[in-house]
MITOR-7810 format. One record per residue: x, y, z of N, C-alpha, C, O in turn; residue in three letters. Coordinates in steps of 0.1 Angstrom, whole numbers, padded with zeros to 4 digits, always signed. Layout:
XYZXYZXYZXYZALA;...
END
This chain:
-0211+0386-0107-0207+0371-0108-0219+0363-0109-0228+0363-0100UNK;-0220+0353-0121-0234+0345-0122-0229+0333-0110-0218+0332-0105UNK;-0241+0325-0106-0237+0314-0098-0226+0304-0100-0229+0294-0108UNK;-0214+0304-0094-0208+0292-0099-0212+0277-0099-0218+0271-0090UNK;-0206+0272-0111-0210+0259-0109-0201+0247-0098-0188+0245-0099UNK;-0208+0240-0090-0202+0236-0080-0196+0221-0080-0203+0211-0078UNK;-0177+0221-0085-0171+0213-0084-0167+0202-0072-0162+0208-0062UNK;-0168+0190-0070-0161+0183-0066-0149+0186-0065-0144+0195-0073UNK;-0139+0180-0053-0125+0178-0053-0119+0167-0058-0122+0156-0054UNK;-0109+0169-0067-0104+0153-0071-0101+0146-0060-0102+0151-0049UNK;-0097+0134-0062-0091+0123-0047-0069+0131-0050-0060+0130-0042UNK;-0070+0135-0058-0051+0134-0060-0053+0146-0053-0049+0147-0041UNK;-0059+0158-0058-0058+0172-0051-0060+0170-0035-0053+0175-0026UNK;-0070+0161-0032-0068+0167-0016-0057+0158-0008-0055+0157+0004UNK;-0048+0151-0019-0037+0146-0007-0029+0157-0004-0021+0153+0004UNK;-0027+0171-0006-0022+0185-0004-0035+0189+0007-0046+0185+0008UNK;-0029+0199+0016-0041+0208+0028-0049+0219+0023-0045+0227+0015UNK;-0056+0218+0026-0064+0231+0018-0052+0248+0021-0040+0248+0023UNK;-0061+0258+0020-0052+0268+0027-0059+0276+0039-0071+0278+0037UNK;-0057+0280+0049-0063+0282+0054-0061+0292+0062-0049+0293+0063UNK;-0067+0300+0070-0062+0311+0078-0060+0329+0070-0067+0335+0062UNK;-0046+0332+0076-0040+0346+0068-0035+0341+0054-0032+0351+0047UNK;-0033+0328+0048-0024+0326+0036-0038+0327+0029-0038+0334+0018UNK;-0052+0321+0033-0062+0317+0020-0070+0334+0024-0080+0337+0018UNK;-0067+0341+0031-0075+0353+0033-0070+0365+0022-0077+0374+0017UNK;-0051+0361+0018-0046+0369+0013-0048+0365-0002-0046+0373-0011UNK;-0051+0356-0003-0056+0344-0019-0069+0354-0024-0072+0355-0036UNK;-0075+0358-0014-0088+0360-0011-0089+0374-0020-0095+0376-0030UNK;-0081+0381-0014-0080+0395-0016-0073+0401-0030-0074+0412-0036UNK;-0064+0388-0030-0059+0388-0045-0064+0392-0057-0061+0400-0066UNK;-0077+0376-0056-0083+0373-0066-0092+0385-0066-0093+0392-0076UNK;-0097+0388-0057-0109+0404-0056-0105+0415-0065-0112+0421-0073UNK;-0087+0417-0061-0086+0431-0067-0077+0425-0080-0075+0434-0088UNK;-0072+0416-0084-0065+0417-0099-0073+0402-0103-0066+0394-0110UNK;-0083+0398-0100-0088+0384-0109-0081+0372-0105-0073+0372-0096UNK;-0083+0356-0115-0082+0347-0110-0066+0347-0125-0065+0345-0137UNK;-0060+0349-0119-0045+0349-0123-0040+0336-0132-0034+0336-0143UNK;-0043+0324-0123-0041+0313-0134-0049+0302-0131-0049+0297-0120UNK;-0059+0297-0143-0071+0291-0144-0071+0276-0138-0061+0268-0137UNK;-0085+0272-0133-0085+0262-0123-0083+0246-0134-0088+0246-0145UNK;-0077+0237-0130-0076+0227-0139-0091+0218-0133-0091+0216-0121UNK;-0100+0212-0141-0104+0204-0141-0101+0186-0148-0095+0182-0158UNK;-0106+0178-0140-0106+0164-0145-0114+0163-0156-0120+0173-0159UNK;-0116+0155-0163-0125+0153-0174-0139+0148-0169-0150+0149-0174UNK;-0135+0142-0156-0152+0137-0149-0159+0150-0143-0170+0151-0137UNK;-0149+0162-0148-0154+0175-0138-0148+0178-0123-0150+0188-0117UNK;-0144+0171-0120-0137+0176-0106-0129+0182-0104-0130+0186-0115UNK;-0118+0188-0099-0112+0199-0096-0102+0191-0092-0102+0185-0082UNK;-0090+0192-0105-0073+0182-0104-0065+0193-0098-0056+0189-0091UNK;-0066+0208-0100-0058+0214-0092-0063+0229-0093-0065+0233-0104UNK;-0064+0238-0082-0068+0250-0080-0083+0250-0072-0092+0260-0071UNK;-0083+0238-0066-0091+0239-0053-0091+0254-0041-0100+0257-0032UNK;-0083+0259-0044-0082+0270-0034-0085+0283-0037-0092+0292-0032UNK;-0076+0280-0053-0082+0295-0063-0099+0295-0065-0106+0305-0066UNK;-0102+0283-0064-0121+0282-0067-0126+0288-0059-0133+0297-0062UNK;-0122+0284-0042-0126+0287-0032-0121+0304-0034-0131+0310-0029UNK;-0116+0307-0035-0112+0324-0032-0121+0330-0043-0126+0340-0039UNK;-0124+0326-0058-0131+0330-0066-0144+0331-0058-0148+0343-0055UNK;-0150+0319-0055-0164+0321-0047-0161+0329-0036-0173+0330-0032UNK;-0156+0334-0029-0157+0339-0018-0153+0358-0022-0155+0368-0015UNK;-0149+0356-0032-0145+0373-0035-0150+0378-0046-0146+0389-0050UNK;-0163+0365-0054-0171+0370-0063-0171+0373-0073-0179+0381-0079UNK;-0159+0365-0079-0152+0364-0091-0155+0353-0100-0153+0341-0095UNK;-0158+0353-0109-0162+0339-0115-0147+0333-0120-0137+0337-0125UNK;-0151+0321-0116-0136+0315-0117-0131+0313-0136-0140+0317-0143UNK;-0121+0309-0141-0121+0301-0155-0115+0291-0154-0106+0290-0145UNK;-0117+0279-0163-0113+0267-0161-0109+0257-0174-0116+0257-0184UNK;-0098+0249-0174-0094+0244-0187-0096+0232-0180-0093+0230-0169UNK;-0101+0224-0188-0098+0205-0184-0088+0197-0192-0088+0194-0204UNK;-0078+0192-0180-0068+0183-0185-0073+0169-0195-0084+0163-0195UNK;-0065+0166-0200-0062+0157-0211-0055+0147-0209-0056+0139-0218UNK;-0050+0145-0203-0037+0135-0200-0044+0130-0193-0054+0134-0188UNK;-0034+0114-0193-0039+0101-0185-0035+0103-0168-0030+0114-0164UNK;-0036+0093-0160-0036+0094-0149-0023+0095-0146-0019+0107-0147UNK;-0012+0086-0143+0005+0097-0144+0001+0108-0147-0004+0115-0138UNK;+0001+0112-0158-0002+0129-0160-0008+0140-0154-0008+0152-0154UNK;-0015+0131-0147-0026+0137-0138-0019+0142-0125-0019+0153-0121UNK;-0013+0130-0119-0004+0129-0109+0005+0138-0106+0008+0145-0097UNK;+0012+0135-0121+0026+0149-0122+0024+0160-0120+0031+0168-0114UNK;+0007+0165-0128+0004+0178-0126+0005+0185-0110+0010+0195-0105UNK;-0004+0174-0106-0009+0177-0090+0002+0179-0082+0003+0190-0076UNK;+0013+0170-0080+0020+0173-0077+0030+0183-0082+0034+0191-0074UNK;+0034+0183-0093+0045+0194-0095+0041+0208-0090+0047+0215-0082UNK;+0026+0212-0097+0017+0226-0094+0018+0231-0080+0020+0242-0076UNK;+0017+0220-0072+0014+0224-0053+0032+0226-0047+0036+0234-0038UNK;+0040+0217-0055+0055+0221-0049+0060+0234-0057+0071+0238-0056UNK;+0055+0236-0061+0061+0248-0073+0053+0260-0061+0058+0267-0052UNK;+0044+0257-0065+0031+0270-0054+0036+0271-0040+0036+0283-0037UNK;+0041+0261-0029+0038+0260-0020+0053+0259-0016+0061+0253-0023UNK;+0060+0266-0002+0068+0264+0003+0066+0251+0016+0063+0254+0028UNK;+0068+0242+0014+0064+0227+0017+0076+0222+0027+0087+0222+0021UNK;+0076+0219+0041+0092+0210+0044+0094+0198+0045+0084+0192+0041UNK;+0102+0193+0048+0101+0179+0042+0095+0171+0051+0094+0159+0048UNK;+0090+0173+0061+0078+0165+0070+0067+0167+0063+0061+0157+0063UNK;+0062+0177+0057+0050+0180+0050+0051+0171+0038+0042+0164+0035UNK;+0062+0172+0030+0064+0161+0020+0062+0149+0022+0059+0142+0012UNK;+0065+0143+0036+0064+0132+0037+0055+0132+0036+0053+0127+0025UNK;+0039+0139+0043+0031+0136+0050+0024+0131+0031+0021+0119+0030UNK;+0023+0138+0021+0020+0141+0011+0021+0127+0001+0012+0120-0005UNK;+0034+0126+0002+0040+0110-0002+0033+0098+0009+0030+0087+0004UNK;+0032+0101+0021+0024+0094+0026+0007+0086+0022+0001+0075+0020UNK;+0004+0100+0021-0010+0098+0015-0014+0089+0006-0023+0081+0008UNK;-0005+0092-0007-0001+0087-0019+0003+0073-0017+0001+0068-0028UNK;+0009+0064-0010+0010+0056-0010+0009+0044+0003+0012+0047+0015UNK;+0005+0036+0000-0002+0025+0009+0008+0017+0012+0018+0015+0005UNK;+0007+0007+0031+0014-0002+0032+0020-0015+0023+0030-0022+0025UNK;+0012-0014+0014+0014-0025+0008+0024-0024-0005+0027-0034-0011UNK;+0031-0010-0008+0033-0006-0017+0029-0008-0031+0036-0011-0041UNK;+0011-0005-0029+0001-0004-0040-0003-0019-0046-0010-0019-0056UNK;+0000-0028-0043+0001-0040-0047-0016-0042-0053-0021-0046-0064UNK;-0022-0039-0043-0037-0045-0042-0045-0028-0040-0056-0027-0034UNK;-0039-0017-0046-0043-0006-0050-0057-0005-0053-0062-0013-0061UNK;-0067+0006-0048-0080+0004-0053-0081+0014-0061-0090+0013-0069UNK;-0070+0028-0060-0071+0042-0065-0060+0046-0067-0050+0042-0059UNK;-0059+0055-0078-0046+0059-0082-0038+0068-0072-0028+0074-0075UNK;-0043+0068-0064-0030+0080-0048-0029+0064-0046-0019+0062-0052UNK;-0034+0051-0040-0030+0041-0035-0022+0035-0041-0014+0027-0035UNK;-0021+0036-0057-0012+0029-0063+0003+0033-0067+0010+0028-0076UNK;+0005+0043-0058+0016+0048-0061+0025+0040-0055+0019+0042-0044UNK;+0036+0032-0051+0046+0023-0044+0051+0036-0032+0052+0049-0033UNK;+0053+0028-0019+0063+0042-0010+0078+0042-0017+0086+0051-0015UNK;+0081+0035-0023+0095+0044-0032+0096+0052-0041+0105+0061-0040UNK;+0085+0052-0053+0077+0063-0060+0075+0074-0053+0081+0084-0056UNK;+0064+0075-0042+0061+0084-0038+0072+0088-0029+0079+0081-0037UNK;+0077+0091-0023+0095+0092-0020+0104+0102-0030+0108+0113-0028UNK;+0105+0095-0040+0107+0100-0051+0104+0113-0056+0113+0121-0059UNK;+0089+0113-0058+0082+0123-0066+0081+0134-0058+0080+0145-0063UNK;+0080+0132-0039+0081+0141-0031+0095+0146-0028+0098+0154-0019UNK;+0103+0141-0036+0117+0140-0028+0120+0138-0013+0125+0147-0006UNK;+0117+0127-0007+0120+0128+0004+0121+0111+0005+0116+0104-0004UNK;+0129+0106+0016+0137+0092+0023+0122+0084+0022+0111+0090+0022UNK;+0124+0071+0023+0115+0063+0025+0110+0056+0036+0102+0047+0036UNK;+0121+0063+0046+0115+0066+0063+0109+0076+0063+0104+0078+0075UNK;+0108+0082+0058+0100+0089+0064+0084+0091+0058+0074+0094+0065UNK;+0086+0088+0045+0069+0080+0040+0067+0068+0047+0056+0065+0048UNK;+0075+0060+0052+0071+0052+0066+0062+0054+0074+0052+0049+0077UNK;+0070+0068+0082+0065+0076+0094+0057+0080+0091+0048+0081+0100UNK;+0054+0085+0079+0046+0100+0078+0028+0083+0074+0017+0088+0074UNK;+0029+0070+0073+0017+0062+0072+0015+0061+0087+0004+0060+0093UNK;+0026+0061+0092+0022+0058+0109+0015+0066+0113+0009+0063+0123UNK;+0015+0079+0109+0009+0092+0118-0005+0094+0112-0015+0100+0117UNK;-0007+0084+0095-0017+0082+0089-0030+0077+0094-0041+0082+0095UNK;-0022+0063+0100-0032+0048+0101-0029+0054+0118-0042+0056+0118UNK;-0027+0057+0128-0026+0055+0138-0030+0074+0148-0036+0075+0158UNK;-0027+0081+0141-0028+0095+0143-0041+0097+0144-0050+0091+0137UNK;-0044+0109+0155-0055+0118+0156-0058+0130+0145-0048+0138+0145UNK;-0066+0133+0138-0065+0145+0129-0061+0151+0134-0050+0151+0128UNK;-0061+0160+0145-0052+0170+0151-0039+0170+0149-0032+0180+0146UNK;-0034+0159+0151-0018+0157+0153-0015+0157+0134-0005+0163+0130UNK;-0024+0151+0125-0020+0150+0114-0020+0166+0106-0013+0169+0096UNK;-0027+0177+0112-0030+0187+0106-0018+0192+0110-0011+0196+0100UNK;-0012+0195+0124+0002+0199+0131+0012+0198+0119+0019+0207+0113UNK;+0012+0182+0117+0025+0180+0102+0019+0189+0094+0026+0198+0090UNK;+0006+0188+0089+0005+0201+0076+0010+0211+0080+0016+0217+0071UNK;+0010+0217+0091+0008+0232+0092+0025+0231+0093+0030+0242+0090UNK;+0036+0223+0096+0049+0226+0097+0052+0228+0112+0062+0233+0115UNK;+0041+0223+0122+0045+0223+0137+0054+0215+0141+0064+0217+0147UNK;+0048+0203+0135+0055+0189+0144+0061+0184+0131+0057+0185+0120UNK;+0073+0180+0136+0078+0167+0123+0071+0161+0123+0062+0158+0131UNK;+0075+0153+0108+0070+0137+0109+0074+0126+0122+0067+0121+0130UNK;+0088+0126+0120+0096+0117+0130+0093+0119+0145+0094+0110+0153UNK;+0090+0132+0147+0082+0135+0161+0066+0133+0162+0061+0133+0174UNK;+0059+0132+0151+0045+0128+0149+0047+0112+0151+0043+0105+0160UNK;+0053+0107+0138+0049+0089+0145+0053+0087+0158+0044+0080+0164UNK;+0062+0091+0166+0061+0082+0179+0052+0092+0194+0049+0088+0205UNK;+0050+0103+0188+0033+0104+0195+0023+0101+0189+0013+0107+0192UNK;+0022+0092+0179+0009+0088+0173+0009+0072+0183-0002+0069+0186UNK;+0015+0068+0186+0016+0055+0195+0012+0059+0213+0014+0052+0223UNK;+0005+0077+0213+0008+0079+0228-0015+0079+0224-0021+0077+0213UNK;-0020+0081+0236-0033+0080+0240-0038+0095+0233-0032+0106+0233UNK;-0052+0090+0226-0053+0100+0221-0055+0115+0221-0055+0124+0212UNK;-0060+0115+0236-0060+0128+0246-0050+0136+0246-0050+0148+0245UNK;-0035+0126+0245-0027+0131+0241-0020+0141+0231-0015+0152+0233UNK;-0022+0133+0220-0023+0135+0213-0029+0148+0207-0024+0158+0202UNK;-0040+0144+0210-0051+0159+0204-0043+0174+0216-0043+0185+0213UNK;-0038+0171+0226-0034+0179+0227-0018+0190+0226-0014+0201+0229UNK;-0013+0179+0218-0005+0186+0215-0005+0189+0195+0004+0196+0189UNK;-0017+0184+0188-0018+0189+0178-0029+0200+0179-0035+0201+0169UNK;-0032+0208+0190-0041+0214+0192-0034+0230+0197-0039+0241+0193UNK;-0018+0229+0207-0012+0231+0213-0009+0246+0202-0003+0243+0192UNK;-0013+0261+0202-0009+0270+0194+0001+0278+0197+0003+0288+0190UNK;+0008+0275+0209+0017+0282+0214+0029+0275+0208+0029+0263+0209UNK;+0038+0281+0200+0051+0273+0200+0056+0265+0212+0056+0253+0215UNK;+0062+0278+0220+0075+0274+0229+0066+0259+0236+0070+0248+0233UNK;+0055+0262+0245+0045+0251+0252+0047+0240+0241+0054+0230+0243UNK;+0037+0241+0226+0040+0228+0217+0056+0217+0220+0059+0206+0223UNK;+0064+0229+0216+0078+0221+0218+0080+0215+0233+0088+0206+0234UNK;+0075+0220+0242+0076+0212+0254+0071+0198+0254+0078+0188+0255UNK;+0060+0199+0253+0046+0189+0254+0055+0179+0243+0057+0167+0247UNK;+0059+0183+0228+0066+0168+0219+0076+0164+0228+0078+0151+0228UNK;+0086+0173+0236+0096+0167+0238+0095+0157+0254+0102+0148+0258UNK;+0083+0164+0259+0083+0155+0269+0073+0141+0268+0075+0130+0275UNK;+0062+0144+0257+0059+0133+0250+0070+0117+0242+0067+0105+0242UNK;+0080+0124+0237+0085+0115+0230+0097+0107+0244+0100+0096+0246UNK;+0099+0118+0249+0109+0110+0264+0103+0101+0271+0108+0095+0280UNK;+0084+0101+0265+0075+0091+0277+0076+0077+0269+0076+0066+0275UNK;+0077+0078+0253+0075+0067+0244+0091+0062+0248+0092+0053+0256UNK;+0099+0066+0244+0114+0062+0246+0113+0052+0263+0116+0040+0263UNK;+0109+0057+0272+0110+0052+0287+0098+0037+0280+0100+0025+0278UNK;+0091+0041+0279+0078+0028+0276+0085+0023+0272+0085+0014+0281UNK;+0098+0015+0259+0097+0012+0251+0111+0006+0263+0111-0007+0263UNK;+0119+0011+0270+0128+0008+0280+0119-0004+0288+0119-0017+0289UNK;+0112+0004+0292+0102-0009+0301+0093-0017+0299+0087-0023+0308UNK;+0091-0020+0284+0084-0031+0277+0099-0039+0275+0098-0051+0277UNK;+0111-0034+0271+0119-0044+0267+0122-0050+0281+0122-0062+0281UNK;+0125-0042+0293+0130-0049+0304+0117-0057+0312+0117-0061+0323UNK;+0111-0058+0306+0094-0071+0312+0098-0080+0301+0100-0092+0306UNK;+0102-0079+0286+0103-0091+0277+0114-0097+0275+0113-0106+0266UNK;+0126-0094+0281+0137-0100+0271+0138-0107+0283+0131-0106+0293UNK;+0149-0117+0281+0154-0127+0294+0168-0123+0296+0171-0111+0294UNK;+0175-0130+0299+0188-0128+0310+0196-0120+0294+0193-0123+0282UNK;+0206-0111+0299+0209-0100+0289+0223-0105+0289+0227-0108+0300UNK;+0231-0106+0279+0248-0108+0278+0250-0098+0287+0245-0087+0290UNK;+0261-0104+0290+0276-0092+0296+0279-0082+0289+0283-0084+0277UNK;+0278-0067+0292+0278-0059+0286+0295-0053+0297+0297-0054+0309UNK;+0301-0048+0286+0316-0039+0298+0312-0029+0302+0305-0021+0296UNK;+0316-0028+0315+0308-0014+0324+0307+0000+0320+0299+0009+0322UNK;+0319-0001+0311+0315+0011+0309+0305+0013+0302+0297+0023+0304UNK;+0302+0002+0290+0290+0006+0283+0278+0005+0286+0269+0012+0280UNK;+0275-0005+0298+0267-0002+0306+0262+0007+0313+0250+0009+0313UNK;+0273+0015+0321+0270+0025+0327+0266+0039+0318+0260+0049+0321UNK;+0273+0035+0303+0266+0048+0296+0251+0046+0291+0244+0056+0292UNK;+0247+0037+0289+0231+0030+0289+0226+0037+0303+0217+0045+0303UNK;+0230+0034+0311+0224+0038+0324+0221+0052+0323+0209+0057+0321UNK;+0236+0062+0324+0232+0077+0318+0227+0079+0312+0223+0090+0314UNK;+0222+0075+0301+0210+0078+0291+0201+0080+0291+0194+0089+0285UNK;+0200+0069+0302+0184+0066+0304+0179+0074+0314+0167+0079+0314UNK;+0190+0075+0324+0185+0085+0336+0182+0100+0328+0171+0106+0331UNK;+0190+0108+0318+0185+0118+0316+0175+0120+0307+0174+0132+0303UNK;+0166+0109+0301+0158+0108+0297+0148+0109+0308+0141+0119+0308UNK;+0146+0100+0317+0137+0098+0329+0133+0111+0334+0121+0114+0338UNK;+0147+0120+0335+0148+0132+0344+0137+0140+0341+0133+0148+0349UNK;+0131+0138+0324+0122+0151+0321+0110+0147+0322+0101+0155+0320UNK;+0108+0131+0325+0096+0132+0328+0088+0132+0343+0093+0126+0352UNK;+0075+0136+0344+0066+0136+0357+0074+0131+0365+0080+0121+0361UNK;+0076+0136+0381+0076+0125+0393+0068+0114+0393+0072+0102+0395UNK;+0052+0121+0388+0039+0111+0393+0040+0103+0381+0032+0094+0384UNK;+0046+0097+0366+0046+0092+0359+0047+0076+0362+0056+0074+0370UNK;+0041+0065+0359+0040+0055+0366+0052+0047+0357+0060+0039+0361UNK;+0050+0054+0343+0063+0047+0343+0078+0050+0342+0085+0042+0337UNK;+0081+0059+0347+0094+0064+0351+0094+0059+0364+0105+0052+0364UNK;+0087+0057+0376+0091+0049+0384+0094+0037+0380+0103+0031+0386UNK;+0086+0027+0368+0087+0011+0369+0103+0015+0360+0111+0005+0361UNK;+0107+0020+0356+0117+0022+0347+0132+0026+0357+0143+0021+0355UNK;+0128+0035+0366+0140+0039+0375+0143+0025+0386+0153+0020+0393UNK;+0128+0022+0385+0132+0006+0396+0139-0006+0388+0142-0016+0394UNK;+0140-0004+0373+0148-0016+0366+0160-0011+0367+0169-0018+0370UNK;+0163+0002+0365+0180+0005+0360+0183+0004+0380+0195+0006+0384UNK;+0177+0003+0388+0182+0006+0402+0184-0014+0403+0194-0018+0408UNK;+0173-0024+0397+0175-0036+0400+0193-0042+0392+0202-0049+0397UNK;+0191-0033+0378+0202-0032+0369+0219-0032+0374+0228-0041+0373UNK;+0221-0019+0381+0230-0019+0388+0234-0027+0400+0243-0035+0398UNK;+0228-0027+0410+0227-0036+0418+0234-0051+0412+0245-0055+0416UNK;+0226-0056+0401+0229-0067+0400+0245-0066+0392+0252-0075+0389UNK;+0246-0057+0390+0262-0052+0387+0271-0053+0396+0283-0057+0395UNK;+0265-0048+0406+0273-0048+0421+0279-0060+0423+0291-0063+0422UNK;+0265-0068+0429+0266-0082+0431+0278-0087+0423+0289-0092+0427UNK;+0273-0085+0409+0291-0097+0404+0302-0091+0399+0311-0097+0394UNK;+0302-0077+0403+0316-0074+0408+0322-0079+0418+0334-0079+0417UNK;+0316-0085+0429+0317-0087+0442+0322-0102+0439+0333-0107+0443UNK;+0311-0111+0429+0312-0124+0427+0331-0128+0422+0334-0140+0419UNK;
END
């Protein structure tokens, strides 16, 4: 194999994850013993619109790669990238989001600097197939997330919807549950993570709101159960499960009281 020549990544290709591990090792072994199967697409500026991985396995198994350069305008470009990686890739729909995320900006592209930013989140929604909560979610875990926690959505660990509301937790946090390689442990650590944001979000509303309507006891009291078996899973030592179990204990109470009244 003569020296390859060394391509850039496009900006569209890398809103997809590289491959990595036993999937890019078996890529690896592929390309070694039957060649590069199907040719890497280049941009016209030369950068690599799609077969980033095939390149990489070519270089690494000593194969000289071959390469056609696309033609088409940027849509075209787009379609390619994307259609090629869902066609290739068994993807779930958190990973879709995360993908469609990329691709599109809070602003829905308005003030776009690059063609992944100019895509609207209903477009990219669309083109990923997936809800437009969850290209929501999947910007929250963008603008607010630790790489750790964002690579978790690539790899198919964590949902999206379980990624944004630990992307709102500290990022020690964080990093350790996108870091977390044990399943059963990972699944602990989100679920007792997200019962800590749920309680916070209990005890920020009971510090801001003012005097609450009349709610009928019973529906009250199912609010109350709720909340207690939420609480139940997290820490004793948790500071805020205590400020939280001391609101629903002031809660009742004052239930008491005007039963009485």
């Amino acid at each position: 194999m003569s020296a390859p020549t060394t391509h850039p990544f496009h900006r569209l290709a890398d809103v997809f994850p590289l491959l990595a591990g036993d999937e890019f090792t078996s890529l690896v072994e592929d390309v070694r013993a039957h060649g590069l199967r199907e040719p890497i697409w280049l941009h016209p500026d030369g950068s690599i619109l799609d077969g980033r991985n095939r390149y990489r396995a070519c270089v690494e198994a000593g194969v000289d790669p071959v390469y056609r350069t696309f033609a088409g305008d940027d849509a075209a470009a787009l379609a390619l990238v994307v259609s090629a990686n869902l066609t290739r890739r068994h993807m779930d729909a958190s990973q879709r989001a995360l993908v469609a995320g990329k691709l599109a900006n809070l602003q829905d592209g308005r003030h776009a600097a690059s063609i992944e930013a100019a895509v609207s989140q209903p477009a990219a929604a669309k083109l990923l197939n997936v809800g437009r909560a969850s290209v929501q979610r999947a910007r929250e875990v963008i603008d607010h997330g630790v790489p750790e926690l964002v690579r978790a959505v690539e790899r198919g660990d964590v949902s999206i919807s379980s990624a944004a509301l630990i992307s709102t937790l500290p990022q020690a946090e964080q990093v350790a549950i996108g870091t977390e390689a044990d399943g059963i442990a990972r699944g602990r650590l989100v679920r007792i993570a997200k019962d800590r944001v749920r309680v916070s979000k209990l005890v920020a509303g009971a510090k801001t709101t003012g005097p609450r309507p009349r709610r009928p006891p019973s529906d009250g009291m199912r609010l109350v159960r709720a909340a207690i078996t939420i609480l139940g899973k997290i820490h004793k030592r948790d500071a805020e499960r205590h400020q939280a179990f001391s609101f629903l204990k002031g809660w009742i109470d004052e239930q008491e009281m005007r039963g009485r009244s």
